[in-house]
C-alpha positions as CSV (number, residue, x, y, z in Angstrom):
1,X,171.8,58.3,110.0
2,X,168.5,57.3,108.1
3,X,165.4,59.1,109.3
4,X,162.0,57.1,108.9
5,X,159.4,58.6,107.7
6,X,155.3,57.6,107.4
7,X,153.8,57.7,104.6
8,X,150.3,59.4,103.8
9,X,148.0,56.3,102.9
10,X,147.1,55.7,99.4
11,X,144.4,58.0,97.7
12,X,141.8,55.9,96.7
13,X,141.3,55.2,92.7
14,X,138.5,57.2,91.0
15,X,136.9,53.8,90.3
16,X,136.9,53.0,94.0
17,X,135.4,56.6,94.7
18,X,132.6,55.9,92.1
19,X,132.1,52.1,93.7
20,X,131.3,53.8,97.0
21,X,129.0,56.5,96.5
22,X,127.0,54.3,94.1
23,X,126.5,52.0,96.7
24,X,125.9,54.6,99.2
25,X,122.7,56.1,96.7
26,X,121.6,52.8,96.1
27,X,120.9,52.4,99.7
28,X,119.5,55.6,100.2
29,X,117.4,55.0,97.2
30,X,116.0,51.7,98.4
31,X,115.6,53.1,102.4
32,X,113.7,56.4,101.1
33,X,111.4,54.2,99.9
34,X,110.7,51.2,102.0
35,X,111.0,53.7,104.9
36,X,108.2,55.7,103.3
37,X,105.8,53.4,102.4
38,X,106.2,50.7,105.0
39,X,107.8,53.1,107.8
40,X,111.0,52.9,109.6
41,X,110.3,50.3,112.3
42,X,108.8,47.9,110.1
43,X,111.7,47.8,107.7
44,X,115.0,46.0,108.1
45,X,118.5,46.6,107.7
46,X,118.6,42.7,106.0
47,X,115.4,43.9,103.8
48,X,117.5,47.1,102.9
49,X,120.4,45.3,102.1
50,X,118.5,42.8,100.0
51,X,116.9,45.2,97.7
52,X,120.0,47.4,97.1
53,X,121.9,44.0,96.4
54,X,124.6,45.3,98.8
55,X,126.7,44.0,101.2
56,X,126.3,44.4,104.7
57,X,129.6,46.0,105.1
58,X,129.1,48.3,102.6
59,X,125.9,49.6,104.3
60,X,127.3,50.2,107.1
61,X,130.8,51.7,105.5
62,X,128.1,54.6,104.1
63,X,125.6,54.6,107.5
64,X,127.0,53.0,110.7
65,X,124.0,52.3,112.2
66,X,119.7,52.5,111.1
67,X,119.6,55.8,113.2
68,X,122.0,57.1,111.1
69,X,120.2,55.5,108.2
70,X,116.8,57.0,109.0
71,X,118.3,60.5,109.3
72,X,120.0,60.7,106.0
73,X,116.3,59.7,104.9
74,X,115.0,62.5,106.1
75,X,117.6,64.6,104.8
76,X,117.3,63.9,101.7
77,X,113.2,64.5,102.0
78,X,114.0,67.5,103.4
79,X,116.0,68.4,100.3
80,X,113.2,67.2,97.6
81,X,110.5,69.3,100.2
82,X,112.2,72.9,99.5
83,X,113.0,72.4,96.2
84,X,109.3,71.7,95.8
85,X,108.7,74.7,98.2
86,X,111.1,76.8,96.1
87,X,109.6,76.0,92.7
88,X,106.0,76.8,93.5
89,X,106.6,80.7,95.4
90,X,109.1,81.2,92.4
91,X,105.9,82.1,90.2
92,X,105.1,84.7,91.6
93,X,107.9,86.9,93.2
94,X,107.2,89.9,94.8
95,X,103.6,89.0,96.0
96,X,103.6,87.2,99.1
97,X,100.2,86.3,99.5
98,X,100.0,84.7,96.3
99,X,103.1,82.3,97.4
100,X,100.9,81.8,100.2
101,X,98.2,80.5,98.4
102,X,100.5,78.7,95.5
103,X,102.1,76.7,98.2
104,X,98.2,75.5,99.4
105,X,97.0,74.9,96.2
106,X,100.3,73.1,95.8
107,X,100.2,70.5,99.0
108,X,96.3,69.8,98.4
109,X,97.2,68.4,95.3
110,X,100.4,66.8,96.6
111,X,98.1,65.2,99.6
112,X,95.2,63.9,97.8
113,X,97.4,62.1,95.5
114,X,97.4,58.3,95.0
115,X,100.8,58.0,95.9
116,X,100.9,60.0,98.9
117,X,101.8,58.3,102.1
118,X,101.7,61.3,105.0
119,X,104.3,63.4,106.1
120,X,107.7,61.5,106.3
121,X,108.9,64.0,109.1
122,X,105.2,63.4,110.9
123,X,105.4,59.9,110.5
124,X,109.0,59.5,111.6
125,X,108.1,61.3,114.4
126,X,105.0,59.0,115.5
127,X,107.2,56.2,115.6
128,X,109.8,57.6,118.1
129,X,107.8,59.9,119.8
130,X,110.2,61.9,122.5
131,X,113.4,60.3,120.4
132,X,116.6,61.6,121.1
133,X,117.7,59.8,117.6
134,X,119.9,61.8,114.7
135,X,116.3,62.1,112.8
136,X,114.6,64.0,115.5
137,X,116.6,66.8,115.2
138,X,116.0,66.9,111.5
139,X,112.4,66.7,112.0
140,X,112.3,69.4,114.6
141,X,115.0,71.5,112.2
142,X,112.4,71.1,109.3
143,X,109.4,72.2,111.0
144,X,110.8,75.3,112.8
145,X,112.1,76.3,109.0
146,X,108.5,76.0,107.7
147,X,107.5,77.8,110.0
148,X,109.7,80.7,109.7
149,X,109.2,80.3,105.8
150,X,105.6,80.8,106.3
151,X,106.1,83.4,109.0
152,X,108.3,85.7,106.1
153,X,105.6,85.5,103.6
154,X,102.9,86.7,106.2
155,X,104.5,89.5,107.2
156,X,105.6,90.3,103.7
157,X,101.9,90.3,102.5
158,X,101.2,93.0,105.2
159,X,99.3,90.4,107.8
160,X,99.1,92.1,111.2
161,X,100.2,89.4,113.5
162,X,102.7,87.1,110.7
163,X,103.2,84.6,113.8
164,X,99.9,83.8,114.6
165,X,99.1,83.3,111.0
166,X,102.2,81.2,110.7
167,X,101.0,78.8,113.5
168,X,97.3,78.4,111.7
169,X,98.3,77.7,108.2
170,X,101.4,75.2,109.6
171,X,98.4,73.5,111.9
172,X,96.4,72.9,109.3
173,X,98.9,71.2,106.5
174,X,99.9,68.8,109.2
175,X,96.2,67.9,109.5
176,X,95.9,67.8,106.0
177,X,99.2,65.8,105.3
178,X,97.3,63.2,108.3
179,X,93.9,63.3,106.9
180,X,95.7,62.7,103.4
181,X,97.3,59.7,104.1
182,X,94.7,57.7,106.3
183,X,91.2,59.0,104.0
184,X,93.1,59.8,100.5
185,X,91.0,62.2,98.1
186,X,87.9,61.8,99.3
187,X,88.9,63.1,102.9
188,X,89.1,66.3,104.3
189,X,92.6,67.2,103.1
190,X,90.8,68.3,99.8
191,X,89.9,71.9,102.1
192,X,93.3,72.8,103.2
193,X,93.4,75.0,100.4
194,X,90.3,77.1,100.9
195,X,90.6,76.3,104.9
196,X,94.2,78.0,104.3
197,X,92.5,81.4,102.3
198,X,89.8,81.8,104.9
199,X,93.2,82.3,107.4
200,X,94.7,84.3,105.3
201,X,91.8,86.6,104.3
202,X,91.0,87.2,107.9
203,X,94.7,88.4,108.7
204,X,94.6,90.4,106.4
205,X,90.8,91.5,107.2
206,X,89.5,90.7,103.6
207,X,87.2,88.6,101.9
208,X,88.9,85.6,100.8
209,X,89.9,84.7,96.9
210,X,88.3,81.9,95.0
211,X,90.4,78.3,95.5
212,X,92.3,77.3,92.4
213,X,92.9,73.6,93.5
């Protein structure tokens, strides 16, 4: 008696493997930064697909749908925003307060640049506001972790109430990363830093140190 038997499917080839993520990070490439600069409603899957040179099926092999799309986007923003976060309180371990005021000197800069276009999470955000999307929870998973970030270096640089000064210096780099992107250099964003150290100072119930932006 012959027994039948199913085969596992084919493994596909290295080459195949290679073809697909490729096409995947060109896609993601392209998105990140149409999405960024021209935001996620105005830009199209056919405009996407256009400037990645892809096929539509291949799109949506890697992301079946914008939504989808968008919140790999943000993923990958929210990647780039810790490692920037990372790199900047990594010079100077083992003083909280100075992280504190490394990481303000280091969005001032970061929001008064040329190239800077606002918050993608903020942005995002404004465009599907009350969304119950795949990016919303990203954006709302990002901004409760900078918050908590920014809670742990308060209370690690001895502030009496880390929460409240948590709340304060997150307030104020929204407004910064806003003012940033609609009035550029010459706006108000310039202050977060010193704004931030005047916060800081009066947790801590000192006088505030000189801004290094």
């Amino acid at each position: 008696m012959s027994v039948s038997r199913k085969l596992a499917p084919e493994a596909p080839s290295a080459d195949k493997l290679a073809d697909k993520l490729s096409a995947r990070e060109r896609i993601l490439n392209v998105a990140s930064e149409l999405f960024y600069h021209q935001g996620v409603r105005a830009v199209g899957i056919d405009t996407i697909i256009a400037a990645a040179g892809v096929a539509k099926m291949s799109l949506y092999r890697a992301f079946p749908s914008k939504d989808d799309l968008v919140a790999a986007y943000l993923e990958r923003r929210n990647l780039e925003f810790w490692e920037r976060w990372d790199r900047t309180v990594a010079a100077y371990p083992d003083d909280p307060r100075a992280q504190l005021e490394a990481l303000l000197d280091a969005i001032t800069r970061r929001t008064v640049s040329e190239a800077y276009r606002g918050c993608p999470f903020l942005n995002t955000a404004t465009e599907f506001p009350g969304s119950a999307l795949p990016a919303d929870a990203v954006i709302r998973a990002h901004k409760h972790r900078v918050n908590e970030r920014l809670r742990a270096m308060a209370e690690g640089a001895g502030v009496r109430d880390p929460q409240t000064l948590a709340d304060q210096l997150q307030l104020v780099i929204d407004g910064a990363y806003t003012a940033g992107q609609a009035l550029g250099a010459d706006g108000p964003a310039k202050a977060l830093a010193s704004a931030g150290r005047v916060l800081i100072a009066a947790a801590l119930g000192d006088v505030p140190t000189k801004t290094t932006a």
